[in-house]
LOSE-153648 format. One record per residue (C-alpha): residue number from 1; residue in three letters; x, y, z. Coordinates in nm, 3 decimals. Layout:
<rs>
i:aa:u:v:w
NUM:ala:X:Y:Z .
...
</rs>
This chain:
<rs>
i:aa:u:v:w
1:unk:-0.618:-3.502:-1.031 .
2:unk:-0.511:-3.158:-0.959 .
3:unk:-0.508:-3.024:-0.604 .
4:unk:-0.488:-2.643:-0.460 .
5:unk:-0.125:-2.671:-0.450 .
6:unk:-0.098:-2.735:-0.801 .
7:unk:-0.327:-2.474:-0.907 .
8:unk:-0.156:-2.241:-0.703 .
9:unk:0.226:-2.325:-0.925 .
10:unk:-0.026:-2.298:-1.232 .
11:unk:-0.134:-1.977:-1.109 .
12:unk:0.229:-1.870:-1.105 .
13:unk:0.297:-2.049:-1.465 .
14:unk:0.031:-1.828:-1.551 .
15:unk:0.126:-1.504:-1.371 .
16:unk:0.414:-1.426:-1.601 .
17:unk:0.400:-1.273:-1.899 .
18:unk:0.424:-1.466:-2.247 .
19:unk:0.761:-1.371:-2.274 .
20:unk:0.834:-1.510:-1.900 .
21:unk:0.677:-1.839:-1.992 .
22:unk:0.923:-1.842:-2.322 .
23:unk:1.198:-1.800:-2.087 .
24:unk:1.126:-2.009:-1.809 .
25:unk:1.071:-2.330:-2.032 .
26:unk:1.399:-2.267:-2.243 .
27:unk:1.510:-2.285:-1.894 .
28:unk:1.386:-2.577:-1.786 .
29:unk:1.427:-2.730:-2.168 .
30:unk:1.834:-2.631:-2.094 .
31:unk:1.822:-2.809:-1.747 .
32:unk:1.679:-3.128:-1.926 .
33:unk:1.894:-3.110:-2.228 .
34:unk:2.221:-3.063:-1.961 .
35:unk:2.097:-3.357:-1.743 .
36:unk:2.071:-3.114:-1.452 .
37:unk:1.707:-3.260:-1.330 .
38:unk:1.695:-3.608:-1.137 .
39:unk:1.499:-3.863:-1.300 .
40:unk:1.201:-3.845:-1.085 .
41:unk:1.152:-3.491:-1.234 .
42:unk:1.251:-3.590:-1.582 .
43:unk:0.991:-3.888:-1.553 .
44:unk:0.738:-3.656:-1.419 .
45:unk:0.839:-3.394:-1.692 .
46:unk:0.803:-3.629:-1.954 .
47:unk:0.483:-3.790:-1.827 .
48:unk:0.301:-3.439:-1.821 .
49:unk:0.443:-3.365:-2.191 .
50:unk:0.356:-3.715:-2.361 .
51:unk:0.676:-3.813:-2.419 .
52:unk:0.927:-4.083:-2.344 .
53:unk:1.208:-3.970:-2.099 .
54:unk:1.499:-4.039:-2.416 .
55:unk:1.239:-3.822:-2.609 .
56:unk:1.343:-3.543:-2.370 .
57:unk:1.671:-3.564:-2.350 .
58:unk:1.690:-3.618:-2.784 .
59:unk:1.481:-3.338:-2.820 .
60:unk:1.562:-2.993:-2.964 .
61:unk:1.576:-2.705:-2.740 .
62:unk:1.334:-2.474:-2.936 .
63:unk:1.124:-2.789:-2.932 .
64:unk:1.137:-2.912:-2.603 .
65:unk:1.079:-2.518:-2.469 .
66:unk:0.760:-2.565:-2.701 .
67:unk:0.632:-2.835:-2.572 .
68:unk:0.667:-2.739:-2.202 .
69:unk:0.499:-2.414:-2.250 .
70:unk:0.194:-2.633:-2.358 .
71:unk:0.181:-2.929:-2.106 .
72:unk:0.360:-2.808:-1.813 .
73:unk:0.026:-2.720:-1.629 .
74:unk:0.011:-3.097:-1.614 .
75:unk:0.225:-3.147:-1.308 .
76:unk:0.117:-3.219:-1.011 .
77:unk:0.245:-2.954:-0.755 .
78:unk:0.513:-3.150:-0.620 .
79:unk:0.677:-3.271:-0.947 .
80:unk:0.632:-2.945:-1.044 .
81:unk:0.772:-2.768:-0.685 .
82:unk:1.073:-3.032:-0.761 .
83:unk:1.156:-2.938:-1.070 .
84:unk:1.138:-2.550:-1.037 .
85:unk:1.404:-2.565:-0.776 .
86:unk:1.622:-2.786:-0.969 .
87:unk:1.611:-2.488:-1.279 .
88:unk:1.649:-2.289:-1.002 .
89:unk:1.961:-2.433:-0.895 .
90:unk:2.082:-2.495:-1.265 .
91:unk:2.015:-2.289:-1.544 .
92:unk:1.852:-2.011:-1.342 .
93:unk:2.168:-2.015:-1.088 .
94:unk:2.231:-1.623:-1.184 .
95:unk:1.868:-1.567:-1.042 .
96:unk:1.907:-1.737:-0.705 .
97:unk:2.203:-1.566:-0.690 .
98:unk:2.080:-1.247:-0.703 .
99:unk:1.799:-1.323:-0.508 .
100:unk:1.987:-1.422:-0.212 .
101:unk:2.186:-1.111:-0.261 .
102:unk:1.869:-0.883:-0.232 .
103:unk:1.821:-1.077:0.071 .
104:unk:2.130:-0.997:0.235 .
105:unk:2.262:-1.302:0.299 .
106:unk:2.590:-1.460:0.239 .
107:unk:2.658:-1.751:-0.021 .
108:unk:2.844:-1.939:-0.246 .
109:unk:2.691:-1.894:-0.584 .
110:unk:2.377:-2.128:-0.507 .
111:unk:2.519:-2.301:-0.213 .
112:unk:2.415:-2.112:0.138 .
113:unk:2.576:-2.211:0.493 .
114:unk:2.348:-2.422:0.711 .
115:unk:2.387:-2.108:0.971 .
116:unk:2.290:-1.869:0.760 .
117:unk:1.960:-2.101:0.603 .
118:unk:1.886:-2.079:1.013 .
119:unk:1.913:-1.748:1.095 .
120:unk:1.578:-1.505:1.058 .
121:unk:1.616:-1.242:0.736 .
122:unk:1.609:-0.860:0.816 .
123:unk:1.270:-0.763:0.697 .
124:unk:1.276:-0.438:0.670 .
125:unk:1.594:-0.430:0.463 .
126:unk:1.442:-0.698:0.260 .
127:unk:1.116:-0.554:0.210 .
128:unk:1.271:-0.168:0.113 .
129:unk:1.514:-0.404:-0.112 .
130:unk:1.234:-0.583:-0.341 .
131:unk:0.998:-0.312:-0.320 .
132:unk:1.263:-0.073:-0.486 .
133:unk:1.355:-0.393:-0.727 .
134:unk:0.941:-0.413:-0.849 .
135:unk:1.020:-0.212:-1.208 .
136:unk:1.310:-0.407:-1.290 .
137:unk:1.336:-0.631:-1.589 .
138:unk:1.424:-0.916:-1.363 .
139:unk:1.098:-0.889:-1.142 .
140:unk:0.919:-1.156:-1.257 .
141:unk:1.219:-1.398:-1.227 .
142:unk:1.305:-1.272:-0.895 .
143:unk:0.881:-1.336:-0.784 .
144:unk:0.909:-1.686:-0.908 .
145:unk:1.228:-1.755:-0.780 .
146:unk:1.106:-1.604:-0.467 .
147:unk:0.787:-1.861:-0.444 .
148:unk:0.988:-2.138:-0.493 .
149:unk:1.210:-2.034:-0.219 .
150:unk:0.877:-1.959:0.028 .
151:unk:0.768:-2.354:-0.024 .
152:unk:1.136:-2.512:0.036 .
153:unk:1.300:-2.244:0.300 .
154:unk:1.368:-2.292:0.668 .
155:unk:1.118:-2.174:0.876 .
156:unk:1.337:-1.876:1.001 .
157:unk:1.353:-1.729:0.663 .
158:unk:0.963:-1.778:0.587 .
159:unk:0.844:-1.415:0.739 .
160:unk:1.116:-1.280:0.495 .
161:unk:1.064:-1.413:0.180 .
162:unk:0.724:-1.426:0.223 .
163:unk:0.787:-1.014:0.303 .
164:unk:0.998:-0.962:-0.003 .
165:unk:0.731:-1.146:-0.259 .
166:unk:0.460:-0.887:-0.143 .
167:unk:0.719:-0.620:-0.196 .
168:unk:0.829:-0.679:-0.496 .
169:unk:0.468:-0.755:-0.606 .
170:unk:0.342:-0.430:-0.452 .
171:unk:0.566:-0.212:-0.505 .
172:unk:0.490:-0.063:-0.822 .
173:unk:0.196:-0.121:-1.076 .
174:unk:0.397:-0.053:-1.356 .
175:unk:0.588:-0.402:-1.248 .
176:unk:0.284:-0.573:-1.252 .
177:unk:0.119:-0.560:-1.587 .
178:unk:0.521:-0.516:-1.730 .
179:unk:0.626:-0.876:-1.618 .
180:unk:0.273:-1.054:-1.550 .
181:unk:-0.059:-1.065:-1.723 .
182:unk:-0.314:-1.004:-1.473 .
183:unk:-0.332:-1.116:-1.094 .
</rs>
């Protein structure tokens, strides 16, 4: 049975544009094909496609992406929660980059020091940051990366990414219909 939280990560699934979705299950099809999910997520993964878990990992990339585009709404929110953060932390390790560097804080790649994960984000900087970021190419990417980040981050960095989201959706239009279909 679905529950709010999992329409609210289909929601997102379905906030980005077609070419968004492309990209986000070559993604995750990469992370599976590179054994960078844990097997609770691959089980879930391949539960919500159909498929056997060696299926997966034997699959084709093209395929696999195929396939995910089609049954990823299937997830539950916490297998799917779980396994956006492990793309996150894998084959879309360039975008969490960035995204803490818009943030303003320091890190390691993907890794970030326990003082820093405690230690409140500058929300004005961060809001004039993603606001001026909302007619990038990356948007999109950086929104999703950012919701993952508002349902796994300490509580001191809530306000902020929660701040930077509506920025970055609000501040242009243009960013809006360029890297999502509808809202």
């Amino acid at each position: 049975m679905q529950t709010t939280r999992s329409h609210l990560f289909i929601a997102e699934w379905r906030r980005l544009s077609g070419e968004g979705q492309r990209e986000l299950a070559r993604d995750i099809a990469r992370a599976v094909l590179q054994g960078a999910l844990g097997r609770p997520e691959e089980e879930e993964l391949a539960r919500a496609l159909k498929f056997r878990v060696g299926a997966l990992r034997r699959s084709s990339e093209d395929g696999l992406a195929a396939a995910i585009r089609v049954g990823i709404v299937q997830l539950e929110a916490r297998p799917f929660l779980d396994l956006l953060v492990q793309v996150h932390f894998s084959s879309r390790a360039e975008v969490l980059s960035t995204t803490y560097d818009l943030l303003g804080v320091e890190h390691d790649g993907t890794e970030v020091a326990e003082p820093v994960l405690e230690a409140p984000l500058d929300l004005t900087k961060v809001q004039a940051t993603f606001a001026g970021r909302a007619d990038a190419e990356d948007a999109a990417r950086l929104g999703l990366c950012l919701v993952v980040m508002g349902y796994v981050c300490s509580a001191a960095w809530q306000p902020g990414v929660a701040a930077a989201l509506e920025a970055l959706r609000s501040g242009s239009g243009k960013a809006m219909t360029a890297g999502h279909q509808g809202t």
